[in-house]
N, CA, C and O atoms as a GROMACS GRO file, in nm:
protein
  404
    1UNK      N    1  11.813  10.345   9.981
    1UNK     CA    2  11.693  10.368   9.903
    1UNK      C    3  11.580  10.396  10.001
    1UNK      O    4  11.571  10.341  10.110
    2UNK      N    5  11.493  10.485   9.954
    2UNK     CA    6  11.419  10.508  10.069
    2UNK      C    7  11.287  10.590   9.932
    2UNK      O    8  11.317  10.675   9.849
    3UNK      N    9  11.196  10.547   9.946
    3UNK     CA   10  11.088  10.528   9.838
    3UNK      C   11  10.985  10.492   9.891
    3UNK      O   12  10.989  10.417   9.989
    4UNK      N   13  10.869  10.535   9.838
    4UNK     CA   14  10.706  10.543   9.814
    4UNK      C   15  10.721  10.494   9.676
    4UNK      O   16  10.778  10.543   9.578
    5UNK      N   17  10.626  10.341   9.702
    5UNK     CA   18  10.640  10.249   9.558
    5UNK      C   19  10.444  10.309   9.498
    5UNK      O   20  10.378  10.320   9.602
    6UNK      N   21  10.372  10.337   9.398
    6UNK     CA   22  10.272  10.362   9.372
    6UNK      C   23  10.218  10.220   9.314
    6UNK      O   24  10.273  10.176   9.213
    7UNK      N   25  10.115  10.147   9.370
    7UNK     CA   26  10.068  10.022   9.314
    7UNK      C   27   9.928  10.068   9.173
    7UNK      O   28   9.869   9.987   9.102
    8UNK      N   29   9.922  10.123   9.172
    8UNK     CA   30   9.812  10.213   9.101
    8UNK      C   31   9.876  10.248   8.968
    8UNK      O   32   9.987  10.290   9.001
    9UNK      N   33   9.867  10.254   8.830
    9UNK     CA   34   9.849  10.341   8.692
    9UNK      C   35   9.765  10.291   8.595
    9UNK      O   36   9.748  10.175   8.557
   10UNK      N   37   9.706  10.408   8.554
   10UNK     CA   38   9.625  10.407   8.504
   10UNK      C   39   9.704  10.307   8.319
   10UNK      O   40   9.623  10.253   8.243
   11UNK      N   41   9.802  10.307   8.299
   11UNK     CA   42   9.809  10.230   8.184
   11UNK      C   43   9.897  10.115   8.212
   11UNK      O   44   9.915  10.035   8.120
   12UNK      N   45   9.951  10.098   8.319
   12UNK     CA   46  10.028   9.934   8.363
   12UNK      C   47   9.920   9.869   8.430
   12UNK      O   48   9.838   9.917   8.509
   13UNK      N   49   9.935   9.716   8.369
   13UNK     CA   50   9.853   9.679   8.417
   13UNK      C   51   9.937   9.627   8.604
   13UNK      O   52  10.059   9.644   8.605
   14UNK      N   53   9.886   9.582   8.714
   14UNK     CA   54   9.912   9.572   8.858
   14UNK      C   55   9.998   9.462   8.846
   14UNK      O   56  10.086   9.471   8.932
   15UNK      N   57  10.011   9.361   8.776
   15UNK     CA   58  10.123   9.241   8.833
   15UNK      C   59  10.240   9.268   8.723
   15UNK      O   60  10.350   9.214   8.730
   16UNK      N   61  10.216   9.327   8.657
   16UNK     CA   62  10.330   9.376   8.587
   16UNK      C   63  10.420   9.538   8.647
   16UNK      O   64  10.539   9.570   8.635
   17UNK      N   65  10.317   9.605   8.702
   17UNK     CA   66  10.355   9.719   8.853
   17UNK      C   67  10.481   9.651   8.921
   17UNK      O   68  10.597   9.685   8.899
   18UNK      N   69  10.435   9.530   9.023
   18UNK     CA   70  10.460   9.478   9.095
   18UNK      C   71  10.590   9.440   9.102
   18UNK      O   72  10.672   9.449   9.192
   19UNK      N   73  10.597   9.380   8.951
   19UNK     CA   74  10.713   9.293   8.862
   19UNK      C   75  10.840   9.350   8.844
   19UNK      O   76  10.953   9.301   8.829
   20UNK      N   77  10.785   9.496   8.849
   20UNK     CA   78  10.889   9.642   8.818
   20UNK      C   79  10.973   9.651   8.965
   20UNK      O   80  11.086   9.613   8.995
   21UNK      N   81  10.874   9.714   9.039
   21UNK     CA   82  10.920   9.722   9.143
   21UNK      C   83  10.972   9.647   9.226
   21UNK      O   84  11.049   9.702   9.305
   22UNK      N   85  10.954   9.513   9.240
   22UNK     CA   86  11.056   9.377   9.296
   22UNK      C   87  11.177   9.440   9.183
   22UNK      O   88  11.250   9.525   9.234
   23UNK      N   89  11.197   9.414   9.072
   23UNK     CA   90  11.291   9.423   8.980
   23UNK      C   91  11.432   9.548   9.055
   23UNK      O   92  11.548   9.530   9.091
   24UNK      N   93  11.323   9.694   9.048
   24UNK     CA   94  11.392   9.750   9.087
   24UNK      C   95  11.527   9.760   9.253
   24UNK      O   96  11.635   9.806   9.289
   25UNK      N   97  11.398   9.666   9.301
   25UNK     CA   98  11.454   9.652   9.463
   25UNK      C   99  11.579   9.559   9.456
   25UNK      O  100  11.691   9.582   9.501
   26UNK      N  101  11.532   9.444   9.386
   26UNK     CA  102  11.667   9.372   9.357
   26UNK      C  103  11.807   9.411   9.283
   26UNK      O  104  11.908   9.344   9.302
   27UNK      N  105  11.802   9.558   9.174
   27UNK     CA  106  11.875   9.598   9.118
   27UNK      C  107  11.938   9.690   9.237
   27UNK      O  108  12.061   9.694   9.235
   28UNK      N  109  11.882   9.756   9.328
   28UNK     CA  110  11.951   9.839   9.388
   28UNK      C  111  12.033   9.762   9.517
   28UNK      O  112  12.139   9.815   9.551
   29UNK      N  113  11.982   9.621   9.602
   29UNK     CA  114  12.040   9.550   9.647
   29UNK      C  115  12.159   9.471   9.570
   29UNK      O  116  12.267   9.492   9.625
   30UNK      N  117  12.168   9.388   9.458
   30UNK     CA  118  12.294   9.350   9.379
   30UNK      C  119  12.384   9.500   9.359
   30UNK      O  120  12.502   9.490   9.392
   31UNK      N  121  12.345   9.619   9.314
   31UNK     CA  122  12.451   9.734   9.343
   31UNK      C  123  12.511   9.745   9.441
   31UNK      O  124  12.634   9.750   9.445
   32UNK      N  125  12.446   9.751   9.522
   32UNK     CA  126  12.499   9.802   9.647
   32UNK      C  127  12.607   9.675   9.757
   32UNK      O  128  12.680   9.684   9.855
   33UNK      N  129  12.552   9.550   9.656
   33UNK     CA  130  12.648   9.439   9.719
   33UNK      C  131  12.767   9.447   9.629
   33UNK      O  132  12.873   9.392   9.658
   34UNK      N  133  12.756   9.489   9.561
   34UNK     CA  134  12.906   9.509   9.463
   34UNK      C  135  13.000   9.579   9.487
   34UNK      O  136  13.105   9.563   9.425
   35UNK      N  137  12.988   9.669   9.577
   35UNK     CA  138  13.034   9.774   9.635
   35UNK      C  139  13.188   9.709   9.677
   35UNK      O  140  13.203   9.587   9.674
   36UNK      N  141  13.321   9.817   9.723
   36UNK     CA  142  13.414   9.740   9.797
   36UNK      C  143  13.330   9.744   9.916
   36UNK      O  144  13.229   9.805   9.950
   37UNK      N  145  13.446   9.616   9.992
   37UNK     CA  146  13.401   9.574  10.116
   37UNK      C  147  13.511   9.704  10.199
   37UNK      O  148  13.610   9.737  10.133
   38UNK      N  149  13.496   9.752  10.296
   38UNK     CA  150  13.613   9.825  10.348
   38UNK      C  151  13.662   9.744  10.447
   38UNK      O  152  13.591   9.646  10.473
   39UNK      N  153  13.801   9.761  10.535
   39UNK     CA  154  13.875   9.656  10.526
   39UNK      C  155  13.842   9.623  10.679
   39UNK      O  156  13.830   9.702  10.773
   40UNK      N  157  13.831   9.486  10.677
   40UNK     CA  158  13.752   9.439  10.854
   40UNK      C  159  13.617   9.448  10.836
   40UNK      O  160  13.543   9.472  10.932
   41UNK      N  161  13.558   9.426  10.682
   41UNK     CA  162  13.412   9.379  10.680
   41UNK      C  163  13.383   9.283  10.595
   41UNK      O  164  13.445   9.290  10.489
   42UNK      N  165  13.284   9.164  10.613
   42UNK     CA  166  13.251   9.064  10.605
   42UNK      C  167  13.170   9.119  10.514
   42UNK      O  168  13.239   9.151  10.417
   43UNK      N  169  13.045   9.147  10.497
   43UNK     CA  170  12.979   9.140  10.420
   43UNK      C  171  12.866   9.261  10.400
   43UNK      O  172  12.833   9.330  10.497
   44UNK      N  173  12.814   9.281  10.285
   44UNK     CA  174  12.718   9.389  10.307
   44UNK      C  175  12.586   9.327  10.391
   44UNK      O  176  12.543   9.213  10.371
   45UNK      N  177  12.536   9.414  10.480
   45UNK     CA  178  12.365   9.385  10.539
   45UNK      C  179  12.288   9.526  10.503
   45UNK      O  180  12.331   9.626  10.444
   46UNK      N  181  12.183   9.504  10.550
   46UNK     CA  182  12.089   9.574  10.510
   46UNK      C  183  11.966   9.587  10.638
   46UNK      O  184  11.929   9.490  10.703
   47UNK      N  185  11.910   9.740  10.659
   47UNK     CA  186  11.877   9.750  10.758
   47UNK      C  187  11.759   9.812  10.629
   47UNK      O  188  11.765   9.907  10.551
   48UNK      N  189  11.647   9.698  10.657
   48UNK     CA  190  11.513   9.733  10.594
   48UNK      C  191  11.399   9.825  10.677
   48UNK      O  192  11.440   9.850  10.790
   49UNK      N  193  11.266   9.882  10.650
   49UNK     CA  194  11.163   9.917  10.655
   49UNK      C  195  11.054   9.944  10.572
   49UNK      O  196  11.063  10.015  10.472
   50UNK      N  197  10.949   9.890  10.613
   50UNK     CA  198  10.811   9.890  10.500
   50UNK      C  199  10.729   9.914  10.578
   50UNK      O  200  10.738   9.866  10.691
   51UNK      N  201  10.640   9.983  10.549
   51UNK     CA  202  10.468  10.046  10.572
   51UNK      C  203  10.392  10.106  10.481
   51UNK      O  204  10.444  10.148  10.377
   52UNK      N  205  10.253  10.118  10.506
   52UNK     CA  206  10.184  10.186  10.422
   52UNK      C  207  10.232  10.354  10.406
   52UNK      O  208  10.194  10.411  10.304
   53UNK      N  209  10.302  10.420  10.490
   53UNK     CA  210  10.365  10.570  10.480
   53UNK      C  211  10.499  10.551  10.557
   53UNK      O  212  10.531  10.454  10.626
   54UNK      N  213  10.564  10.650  10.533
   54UNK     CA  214  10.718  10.662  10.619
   54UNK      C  215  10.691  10.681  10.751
   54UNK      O  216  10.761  10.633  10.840
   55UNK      N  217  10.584  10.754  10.773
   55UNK     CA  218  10.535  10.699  10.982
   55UNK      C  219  10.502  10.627  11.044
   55UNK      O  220  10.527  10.630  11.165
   56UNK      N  221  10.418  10.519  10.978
   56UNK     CA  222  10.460  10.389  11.005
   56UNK      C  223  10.462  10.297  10.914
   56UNK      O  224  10.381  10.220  10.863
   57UNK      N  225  10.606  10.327  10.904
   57UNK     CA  226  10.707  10.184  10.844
   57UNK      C  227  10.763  10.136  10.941
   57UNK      O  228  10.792  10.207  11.037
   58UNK      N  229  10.783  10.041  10.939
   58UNK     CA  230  10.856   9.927  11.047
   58UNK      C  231  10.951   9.831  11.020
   58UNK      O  232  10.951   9.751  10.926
   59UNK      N  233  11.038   9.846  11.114
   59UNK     CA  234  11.178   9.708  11.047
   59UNK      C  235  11.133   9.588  11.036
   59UNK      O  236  11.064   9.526  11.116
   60UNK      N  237  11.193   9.538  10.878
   60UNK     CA  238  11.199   9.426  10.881
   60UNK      C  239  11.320   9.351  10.830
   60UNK      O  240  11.417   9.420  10.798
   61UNK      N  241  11.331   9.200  10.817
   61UNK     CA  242  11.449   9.119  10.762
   61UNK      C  243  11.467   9.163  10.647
   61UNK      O  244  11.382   9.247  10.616
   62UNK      N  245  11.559   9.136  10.553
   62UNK     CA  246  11.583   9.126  10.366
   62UNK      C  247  11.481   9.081  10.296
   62UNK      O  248  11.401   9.136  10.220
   63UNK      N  249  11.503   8.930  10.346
   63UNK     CA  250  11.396   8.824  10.343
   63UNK      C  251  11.219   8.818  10.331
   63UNK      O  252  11.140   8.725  10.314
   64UNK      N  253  11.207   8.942  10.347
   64UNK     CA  254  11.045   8.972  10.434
   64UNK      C  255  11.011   9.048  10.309
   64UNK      O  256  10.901   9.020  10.262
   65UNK      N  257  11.097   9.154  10.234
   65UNK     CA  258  11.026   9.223  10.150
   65UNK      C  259  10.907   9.184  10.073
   65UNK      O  260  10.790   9.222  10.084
   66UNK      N  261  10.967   9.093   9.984
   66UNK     CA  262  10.853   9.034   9.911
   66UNK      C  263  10.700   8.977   9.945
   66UNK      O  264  10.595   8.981   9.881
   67UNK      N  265  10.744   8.909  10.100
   67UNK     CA  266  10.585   8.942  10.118
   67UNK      C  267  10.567   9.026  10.228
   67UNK      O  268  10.499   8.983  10.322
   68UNK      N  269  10.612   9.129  10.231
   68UNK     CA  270  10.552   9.263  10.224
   68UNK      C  271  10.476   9.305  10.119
   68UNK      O  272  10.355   9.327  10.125
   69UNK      N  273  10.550   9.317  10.017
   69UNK     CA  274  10.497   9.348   9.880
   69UNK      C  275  10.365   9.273   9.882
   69UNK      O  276  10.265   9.336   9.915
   70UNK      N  277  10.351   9.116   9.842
   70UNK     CA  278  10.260   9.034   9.842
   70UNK      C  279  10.084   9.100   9.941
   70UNK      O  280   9.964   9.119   9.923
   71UNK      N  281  10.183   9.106  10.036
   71UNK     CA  282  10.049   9.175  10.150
   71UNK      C  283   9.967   9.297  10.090
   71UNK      O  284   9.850   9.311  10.054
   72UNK      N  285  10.086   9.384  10.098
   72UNK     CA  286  10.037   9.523  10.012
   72UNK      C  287   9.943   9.493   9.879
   72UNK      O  288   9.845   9.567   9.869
   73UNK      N  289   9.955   9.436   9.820
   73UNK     CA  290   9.863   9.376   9.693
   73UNK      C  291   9.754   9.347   9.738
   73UNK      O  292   9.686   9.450   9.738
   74UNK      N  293   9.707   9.276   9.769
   74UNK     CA  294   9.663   9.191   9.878
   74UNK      C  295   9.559   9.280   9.964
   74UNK      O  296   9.448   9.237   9.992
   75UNK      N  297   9.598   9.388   9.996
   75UNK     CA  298   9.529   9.471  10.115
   75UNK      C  299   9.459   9.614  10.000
   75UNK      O  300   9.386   9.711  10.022
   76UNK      N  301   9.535   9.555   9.868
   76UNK     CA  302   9.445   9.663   9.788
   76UNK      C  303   9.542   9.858   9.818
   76UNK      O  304   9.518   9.968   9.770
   77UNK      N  305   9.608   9.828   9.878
   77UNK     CA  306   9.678   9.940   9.913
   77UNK      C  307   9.719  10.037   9.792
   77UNK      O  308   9.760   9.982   9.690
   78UNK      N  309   9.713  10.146   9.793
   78UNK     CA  310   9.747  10.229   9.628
   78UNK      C  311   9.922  10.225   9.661
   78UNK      O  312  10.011  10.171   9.595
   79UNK      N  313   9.932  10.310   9.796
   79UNK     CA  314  10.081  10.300   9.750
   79UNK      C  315  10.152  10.211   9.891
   79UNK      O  316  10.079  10.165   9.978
   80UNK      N  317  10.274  10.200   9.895
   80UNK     CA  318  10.385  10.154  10.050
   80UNK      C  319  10.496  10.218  10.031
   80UNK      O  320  10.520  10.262   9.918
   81UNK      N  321  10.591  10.238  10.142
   81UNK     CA  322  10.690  10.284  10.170
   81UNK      C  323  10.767  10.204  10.167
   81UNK      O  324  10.723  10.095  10.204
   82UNK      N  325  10.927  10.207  10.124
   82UNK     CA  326  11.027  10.078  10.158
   82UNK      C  327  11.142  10.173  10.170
   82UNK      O  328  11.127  10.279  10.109
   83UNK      N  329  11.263  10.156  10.240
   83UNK     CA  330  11.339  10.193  10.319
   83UNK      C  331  11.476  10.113  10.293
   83UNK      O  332  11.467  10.009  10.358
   84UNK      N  333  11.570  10.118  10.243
   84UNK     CA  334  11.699  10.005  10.238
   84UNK      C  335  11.812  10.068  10.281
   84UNK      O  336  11.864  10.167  10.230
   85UNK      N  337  11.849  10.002  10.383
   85UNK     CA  338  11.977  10.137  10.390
   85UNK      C  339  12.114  10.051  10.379
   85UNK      O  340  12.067   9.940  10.403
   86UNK      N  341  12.245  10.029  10.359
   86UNK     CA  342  12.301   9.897  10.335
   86UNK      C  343  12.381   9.964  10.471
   86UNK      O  344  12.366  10.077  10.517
   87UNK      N  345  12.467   9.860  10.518
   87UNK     CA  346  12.550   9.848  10.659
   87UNK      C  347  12.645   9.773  10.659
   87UNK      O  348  12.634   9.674  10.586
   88UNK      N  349  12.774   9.788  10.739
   88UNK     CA  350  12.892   9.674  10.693
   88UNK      C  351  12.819   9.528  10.785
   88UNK      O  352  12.728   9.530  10.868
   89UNK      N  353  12.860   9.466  10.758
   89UNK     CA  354  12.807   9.309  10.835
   89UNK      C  355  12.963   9.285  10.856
   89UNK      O  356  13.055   9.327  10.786
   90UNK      N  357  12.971   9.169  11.025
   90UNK     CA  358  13.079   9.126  11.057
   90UNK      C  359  12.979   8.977  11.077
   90UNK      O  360  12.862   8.972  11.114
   91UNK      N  361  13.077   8.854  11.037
   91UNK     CA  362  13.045   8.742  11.048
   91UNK      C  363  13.101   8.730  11.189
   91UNK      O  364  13.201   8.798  11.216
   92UNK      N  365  13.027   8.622  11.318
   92UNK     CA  366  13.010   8.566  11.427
   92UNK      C  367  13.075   8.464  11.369
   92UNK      O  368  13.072   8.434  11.250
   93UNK      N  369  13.149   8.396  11.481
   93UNK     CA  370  13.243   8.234  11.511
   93UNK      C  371  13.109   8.168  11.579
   93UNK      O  372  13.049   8.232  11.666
   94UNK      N  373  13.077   8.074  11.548
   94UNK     CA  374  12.986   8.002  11.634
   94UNK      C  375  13.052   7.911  11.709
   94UNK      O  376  13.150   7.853  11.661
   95UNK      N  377  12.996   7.876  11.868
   95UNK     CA  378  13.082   7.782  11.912
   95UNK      C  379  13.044   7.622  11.914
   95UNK      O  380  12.947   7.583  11.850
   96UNK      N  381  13.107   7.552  11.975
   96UNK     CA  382  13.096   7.424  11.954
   96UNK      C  383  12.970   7.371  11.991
   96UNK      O  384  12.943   7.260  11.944
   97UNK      N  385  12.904   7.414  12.048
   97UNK     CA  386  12.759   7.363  12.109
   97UNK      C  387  12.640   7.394  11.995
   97UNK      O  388  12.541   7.324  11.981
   98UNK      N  389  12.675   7.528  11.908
   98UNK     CA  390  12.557   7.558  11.833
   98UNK      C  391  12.625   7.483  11.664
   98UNK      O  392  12.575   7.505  11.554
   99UNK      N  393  12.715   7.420  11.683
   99UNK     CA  394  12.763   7.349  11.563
   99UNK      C  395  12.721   7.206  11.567
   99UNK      O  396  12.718   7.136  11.466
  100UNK      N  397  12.681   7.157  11.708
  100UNK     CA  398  12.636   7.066  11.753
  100UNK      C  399  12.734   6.932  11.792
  100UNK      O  400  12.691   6.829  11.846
  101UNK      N  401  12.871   6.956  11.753
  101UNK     CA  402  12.942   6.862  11.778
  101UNK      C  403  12.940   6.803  11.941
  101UNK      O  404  13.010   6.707  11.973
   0.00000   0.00000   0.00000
């Protein structure tokens, strides 16, 4: 997904805007985790970016979107950019020291 979200219309009111667009972001992340896994992958990840335009958008975590979003409100901004691209994920063995035993 790769989108220019508009915080601005003239007949929605802004936290109901907002409401949409989280909505939507989460519908296209649960899709895209539904997906098959192909074989020797752990899990879906996701390689994010947000800015006020696609030139500067900047990586961030999964985790971060929302207050991204939050900020963008916040800063009065009309529109932001968001960026999702999904990626296979391989789970890490942790060893005995970071398990703490």
């Amino acid at each position: 997904m790769k989108k220019t979200f508009k915080l601005t219309d003239s007949k929605i009111r802004k936290d109901r805007l907002v409401e949409a667009i989280r909505h939507d972001i989460n519908k296209y992340i649960k899709r895209e985790r539904r997906k098959k896994l192909p074989e020797g992958v752990d899990f879906w990840d996701f390689d994010c970016k947000f800015g006020h335009t696609v030139e500067t958008a900047k990586e961030i975590h999964l985790s971060e979107i929302s207050k991204s979003i939050d900020q963008a409100v916040e800063q009065q901004l009309e529109s932001f950019y968001l960026e999702i691209l999904a990626k296979q994920g391989h789970r890490t063995k942790k060893t005995t020291k970071e398990i703490g035993d």
